[in-house]
GUGU-329307 format. One line per field, with one value per residue (C-alpha): x, z, y. Coordinates in steps of 0.02 Angstrom, whole numbers, plus 50000, padded with zeros to 5 digits. Each point is the difference from the previous one (the first is absolute). Last residue first. Example, Ala and Ser with C-alpha at 12.3 -4.5 7.8 and 13.67 -1.06 7.14 Angstrom:
GUGU-329307
u [50684 | 49931] $
w [50357 | 50033] $
v [49947 | 49828] $
end
This chain:
GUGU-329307
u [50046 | 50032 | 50196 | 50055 | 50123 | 49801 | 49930 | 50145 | 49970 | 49813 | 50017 | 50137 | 49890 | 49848 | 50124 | 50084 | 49788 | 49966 | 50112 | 50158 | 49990 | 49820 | 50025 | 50183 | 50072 | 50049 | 50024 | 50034 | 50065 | 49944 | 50050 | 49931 | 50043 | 50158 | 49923 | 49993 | 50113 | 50026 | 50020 | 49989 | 49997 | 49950 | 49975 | 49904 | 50065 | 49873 | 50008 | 50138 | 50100 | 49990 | 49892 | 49900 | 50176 | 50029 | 49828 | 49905 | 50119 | 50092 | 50124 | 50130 | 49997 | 49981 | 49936 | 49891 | 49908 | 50189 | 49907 | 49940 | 49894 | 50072 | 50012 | 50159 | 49957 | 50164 | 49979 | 49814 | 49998 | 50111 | 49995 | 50179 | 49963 | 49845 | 50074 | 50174 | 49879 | 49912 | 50184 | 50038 | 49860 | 50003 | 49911 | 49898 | 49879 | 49791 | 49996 | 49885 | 49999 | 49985 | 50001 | 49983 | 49942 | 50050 | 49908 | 50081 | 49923 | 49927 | 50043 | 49866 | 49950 | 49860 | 49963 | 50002 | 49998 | 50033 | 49983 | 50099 | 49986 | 50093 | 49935 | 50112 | 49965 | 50110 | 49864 | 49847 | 50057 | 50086 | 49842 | 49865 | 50089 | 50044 | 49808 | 49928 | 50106 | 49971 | 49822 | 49950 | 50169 | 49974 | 50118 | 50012 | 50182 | 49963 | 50084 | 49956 | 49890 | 49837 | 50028 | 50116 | 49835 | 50017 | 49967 | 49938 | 50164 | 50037 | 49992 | 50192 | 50056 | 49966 | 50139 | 49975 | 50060 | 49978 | 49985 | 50045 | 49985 | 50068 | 49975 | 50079 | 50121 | 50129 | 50205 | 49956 | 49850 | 50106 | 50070 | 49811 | 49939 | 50108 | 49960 | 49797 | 49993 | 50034 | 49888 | 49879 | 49999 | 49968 | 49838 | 50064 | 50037 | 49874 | 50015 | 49850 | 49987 | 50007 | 49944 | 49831 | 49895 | 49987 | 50048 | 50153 | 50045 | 50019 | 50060 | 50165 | 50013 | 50000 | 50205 | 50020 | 50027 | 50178 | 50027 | 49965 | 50113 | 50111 | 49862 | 49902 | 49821 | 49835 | 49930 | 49834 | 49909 | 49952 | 49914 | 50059 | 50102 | 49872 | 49911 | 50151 | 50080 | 50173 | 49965 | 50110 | 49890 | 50024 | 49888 | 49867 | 49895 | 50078 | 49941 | 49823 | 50061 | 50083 | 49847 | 49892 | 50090 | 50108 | 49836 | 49987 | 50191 | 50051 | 50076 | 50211 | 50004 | 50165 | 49930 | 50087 | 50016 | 49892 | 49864 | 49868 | 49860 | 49826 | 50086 | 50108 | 49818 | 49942 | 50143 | 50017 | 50167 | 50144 | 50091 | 50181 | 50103 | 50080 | 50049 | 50078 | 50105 | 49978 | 49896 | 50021 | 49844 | 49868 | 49818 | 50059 | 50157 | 49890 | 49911 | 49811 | 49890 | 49933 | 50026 | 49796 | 49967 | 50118 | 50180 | 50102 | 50192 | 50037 | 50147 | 50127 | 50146 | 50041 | 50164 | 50160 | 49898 | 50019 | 49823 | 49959 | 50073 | 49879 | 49861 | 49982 | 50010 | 49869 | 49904 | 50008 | 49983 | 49841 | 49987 | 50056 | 49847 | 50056 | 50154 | 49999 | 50168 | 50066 | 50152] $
w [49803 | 49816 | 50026 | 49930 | 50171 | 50092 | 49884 | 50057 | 50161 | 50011 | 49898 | 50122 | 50151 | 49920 | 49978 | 50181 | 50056 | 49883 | 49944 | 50019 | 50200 | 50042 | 49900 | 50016 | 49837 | 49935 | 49827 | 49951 | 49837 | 49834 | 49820 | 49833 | 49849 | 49939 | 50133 | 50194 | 50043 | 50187 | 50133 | 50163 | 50061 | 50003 | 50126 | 50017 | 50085 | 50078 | 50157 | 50088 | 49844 | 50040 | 50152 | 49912 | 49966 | 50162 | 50065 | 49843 | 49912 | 49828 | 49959 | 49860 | 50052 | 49865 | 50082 | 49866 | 50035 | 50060 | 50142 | 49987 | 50106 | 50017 | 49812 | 49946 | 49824 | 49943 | 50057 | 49925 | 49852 | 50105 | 49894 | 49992 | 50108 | 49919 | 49830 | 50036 | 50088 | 49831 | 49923 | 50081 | 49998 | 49809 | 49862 | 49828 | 49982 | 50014 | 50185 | 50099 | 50196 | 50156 | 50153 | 50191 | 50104 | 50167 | 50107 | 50161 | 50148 | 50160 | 49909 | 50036 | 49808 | 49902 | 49809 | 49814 | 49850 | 49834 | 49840 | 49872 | 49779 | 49959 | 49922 | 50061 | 50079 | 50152 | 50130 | 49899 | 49989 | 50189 | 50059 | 49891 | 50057 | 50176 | 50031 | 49939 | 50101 | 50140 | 49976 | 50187 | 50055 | 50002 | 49995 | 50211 | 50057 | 50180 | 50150 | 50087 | 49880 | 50058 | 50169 | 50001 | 49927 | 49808 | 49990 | 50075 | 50065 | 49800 | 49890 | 49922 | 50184 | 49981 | 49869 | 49836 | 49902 | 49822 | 49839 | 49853 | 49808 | 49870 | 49818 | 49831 | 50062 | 49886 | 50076 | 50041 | 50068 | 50164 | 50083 | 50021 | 50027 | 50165 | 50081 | 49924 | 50121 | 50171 | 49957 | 49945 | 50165 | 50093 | 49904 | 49889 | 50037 | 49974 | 49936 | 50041 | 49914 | 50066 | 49905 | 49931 | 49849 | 49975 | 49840 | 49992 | 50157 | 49953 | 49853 | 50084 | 50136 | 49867 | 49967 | 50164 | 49868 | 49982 | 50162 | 49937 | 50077 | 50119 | 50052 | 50064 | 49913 | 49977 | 49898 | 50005 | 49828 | 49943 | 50179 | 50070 | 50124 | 50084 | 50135 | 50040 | 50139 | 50051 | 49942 | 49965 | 49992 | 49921 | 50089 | 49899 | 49931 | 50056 | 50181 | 49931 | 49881 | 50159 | 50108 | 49878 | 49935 | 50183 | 50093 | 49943 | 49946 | 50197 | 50040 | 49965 | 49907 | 50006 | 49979 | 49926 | 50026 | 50154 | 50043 | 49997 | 50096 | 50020 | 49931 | 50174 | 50099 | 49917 | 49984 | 50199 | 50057 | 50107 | 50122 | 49992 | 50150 | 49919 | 49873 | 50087 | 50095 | 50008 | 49884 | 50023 | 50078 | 49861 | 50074 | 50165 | 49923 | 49858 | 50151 | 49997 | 49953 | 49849 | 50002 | 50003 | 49862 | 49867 | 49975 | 49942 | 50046 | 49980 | 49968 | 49952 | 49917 | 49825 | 49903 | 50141 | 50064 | 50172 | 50056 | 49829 | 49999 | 50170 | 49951 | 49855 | 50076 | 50127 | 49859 | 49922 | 50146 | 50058 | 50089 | 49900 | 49868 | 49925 | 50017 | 49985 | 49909 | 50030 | 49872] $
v [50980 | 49946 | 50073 | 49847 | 49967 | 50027 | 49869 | 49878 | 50035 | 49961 | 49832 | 49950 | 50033 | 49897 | 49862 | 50025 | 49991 | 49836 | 49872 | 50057 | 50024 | 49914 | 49866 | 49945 | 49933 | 49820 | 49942 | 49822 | 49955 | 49897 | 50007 | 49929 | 50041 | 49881 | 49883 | 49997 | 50123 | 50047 | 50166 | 49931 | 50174 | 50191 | 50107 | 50152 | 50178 | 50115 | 49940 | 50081 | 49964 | 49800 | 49990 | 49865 | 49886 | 49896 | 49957 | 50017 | 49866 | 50021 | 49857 | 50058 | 50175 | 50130 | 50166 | 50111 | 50172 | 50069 | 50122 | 50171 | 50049 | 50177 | 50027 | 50040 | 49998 | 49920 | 49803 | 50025 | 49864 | 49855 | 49829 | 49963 | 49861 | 49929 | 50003 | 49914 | 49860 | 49990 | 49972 | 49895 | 49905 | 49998 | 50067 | 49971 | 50139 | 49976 | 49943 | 49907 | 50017 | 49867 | 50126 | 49955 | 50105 | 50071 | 50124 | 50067 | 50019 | 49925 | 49824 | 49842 | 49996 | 50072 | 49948 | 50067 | 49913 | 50107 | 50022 | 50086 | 50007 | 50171 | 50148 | 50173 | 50145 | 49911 | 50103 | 49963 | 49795 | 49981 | 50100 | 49885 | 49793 | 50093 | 50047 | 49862 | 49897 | 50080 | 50028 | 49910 | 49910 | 49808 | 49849 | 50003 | 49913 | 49912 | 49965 | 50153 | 50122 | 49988 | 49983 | 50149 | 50093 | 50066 | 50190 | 50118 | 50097 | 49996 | 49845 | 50033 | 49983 | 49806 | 49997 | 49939 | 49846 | 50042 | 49890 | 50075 | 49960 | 50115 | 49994 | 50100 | 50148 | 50029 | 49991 | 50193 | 49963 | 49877 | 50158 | 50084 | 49813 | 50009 | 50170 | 49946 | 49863 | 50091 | 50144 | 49866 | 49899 | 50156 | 50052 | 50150 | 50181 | 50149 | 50197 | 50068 | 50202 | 50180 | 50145 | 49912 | 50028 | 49809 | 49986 | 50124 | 49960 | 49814 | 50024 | 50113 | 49864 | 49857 | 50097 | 49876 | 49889 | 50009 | 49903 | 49849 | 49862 | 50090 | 50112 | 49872 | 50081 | 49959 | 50151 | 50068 | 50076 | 49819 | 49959 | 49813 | 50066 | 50123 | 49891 | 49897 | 50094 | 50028 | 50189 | 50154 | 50127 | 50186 | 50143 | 50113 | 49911 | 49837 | 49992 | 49975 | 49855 | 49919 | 49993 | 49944 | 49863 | 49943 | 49949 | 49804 | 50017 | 50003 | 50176 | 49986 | 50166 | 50137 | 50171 | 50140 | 50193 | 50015 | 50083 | 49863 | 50122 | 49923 | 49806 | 50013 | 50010 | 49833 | 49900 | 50031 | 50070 | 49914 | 50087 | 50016 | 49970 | 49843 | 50104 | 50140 | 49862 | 49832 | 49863 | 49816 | 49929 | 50091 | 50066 | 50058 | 50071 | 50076 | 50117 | 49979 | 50133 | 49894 | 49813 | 49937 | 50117 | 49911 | 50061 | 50166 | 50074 | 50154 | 50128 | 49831 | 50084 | 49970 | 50046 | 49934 | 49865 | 49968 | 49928 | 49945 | 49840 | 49947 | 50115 | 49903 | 49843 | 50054 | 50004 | 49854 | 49891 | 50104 | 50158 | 50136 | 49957 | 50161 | 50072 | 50201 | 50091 | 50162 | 50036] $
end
C-alpha cells in the first residue's frame, strides 16, 4: 500500500519514516511538511536518511492536499492544523493520526491495539455518519499509550482508582520544545492538558469507569517516559500473581503484525537508558512492582515516546486494521 506522512519533518515524523522505511505492507510514496520544507530533499531536512529516501523531495501540505492519491495517510501535523486537514483527507482516504484534534469525537476511536482493538468496528459509524469512504483512526497522548498496556492487565483484577505521576522525556515537547537551559538541573511539574488528556484517553480507551488522576512533569531524558503507578483494586491478589499477569500479557503474539513486539517487559528496575529500545521501541517495561495494602498496588512503567508512544503506535493501529481486512 502507498502511504503519505504528514508533518514528515518533525520528531514524529521522521520517526515514521524511520520504521516505515522497510516495511513489508506500506511503502513511503510521499512525504509532506510546512511551506518552508517543500522542494527540498528529506536528507537535507532529516541527518540520518540514505538511499531512495533520503533522495526524496519533500511536498508542501498545500499542493499534496490538490491530489492525495494514496491509499492511507499517516498524520504527525501539529493539532492546531491537524482538524481540517485530516477530516478532508478522510472522505475518501483512511488517516492514521498522532494528533489530538479527533480523540475526543464519539464516532473516533483511540486505539493501542493490544488494549482495544475491537473498536475499530467505530470505523463502520463513523462512515455511516459522516458520509465518508475513508475514516481517522487516532492513537493516544504518549503517556497514555504507555499507561493503558498496564491498566489493560490490571481490569481484570477490577479496576477502581489509579494515580500516576510521569517523568517525561524532553523529546515528548517536539523540536520546539523545552530549551537545554530550561531543562538542565531541573524537573518542570507542568505539561499543558497532559493530565487531562491521560486522566479522559486512559478512561474512553479502557471503556471502563475508574477514579485516576495524574501529575505530570519533564525530566532531563531525550526519551523515554516513566511513571510511576499507585492503583486500587476491587479483587483480593498478590504480587505474584500481578507480575504473572503482566508477563503473560501478549494479545497479538499470533497476528504477525510487523510491529509486533511483546507489549510488556518485566524488569525489576526499569530505566530509559537500558530498557526504551526494548522491542525496537515498541515494547514497555514494567518494574518495582509493590503492595501497599490488601488493595493497593504500585509499579513503575516505562516506554519510549516517540516508538510506542506515538508514530510505532499509529503504525500498529494501521497494521492491525490491514490483518482485519478494514483497509
Amino acid at each position: 500500500m502507498d502511504v503519505a506522512i504528514l508533518g514528515a519533518t518533525g520528531l514524529v515524523g521522521q520517526m515514521f519514516v524511520r520504521l516505515l522505511e522497510n516495511h513489508p505492507w506500506f511503502k513511503i510514496e510521499r512525504l509532506v511538511a510546512s511551506e518552508r520544507s517543500k522542494g527540498k530533499k528529506y536528507k537535507d531536512i532529516a541527518e540520518w536518511p540514505s538511499g531512495d529516501i533520503g533522495e526524496m523531495e519533500v511536498e508542501g501540505l498545500g499542493d499534496f492536499l490538490k491530489d492525495p492519491d494514496v491509499d492511507l495517510v499517516f498524520s504527525a501535523l501539529p493539532s492546531s492544523i491537524a482538524g481540517e486537514v485530516e477530516e478532508k483527507l478522510a472522505e475518501k482516504t483512511p488517516v492514521f493520526s498522532n494528533a489530538s484534534s479527533h480523540r475526543y469525537e464519539e464516532d473516533v476511536p483511540i486505539i493501542v491495539p493490544e488494549v482495544n482493538g475491537d473498536q475499530l468496528k467505530l470505523i463502520e459509524v463513523q462512515q455511516e455518519q459522516r458520509g465518508w469512504e475513508g475514516f481517522i483512526v487516532t492513537n493516544p497522548n504518549c503517556s497514555t499509550a504507555i499507561l493503558v498496556l498496564s491498566l489493560k492487565v490490571l481490569s481484570e483484577f477490577e479496576l477502581k482508582k489509579v494515580n500516576v505521576v510521569t517523568m517525561q522525556a524532553i523529546s515528548g515537547a517536539g523540536f520546539k520544545g523545552l530549551s537545554a537551559l530550561q531543562i538542565f538541573d531541573n524537573v518542570i511539574p507542568y505539561i499543558g492538558k497532559e493530565e487531562w488528556k491521560i486522566e479522559n484517553e486512559s478512561r474512553k480507551i479502557l471503556g471502563l469507569d475508574f477514579e485516576i488522576s495524574a501529575v505530570t512533569t519533564r525530566v532531563p531524558v531525550s526519551h523515554g517516559h516513566t511513571e510511576a503507578v499507585f492503583v486500587e483494586l476491587g479483587q483480593d491478589t498478590t504480587v505474584e500473581e500481578l507480575r504473572r499477569a503482566f508477563e503473560s500479557f501478549d494479545p497479538l503474539r499470533d497476528l504477525k503484525l510487523p510491529s509486533y513486539a511483546k507489549p510488556i517487559v518485566y524488569k525489576e528496575i526499569p530505566q530509559p537508558k537500558l530498557h526504551r529500545e526494548l522491542g525496537k521501541g515498541m515494547s514497555v517495561t514494567v518494574g518495582k512492582l509493590g503492595k501497599i495494602n490488601e488493595k493497593m498496588f504500585k509499579y513503575v512503567i516505562l516506554g519510549h515516546n516517540l516508538v510506542r508512544g506515538a508514530a510505532g503506535g499509529s503504525i500498529l493501529n494501521a497494521e492491525l486494521t490491514y490483518r482485519k481486512k478494514v483497509i
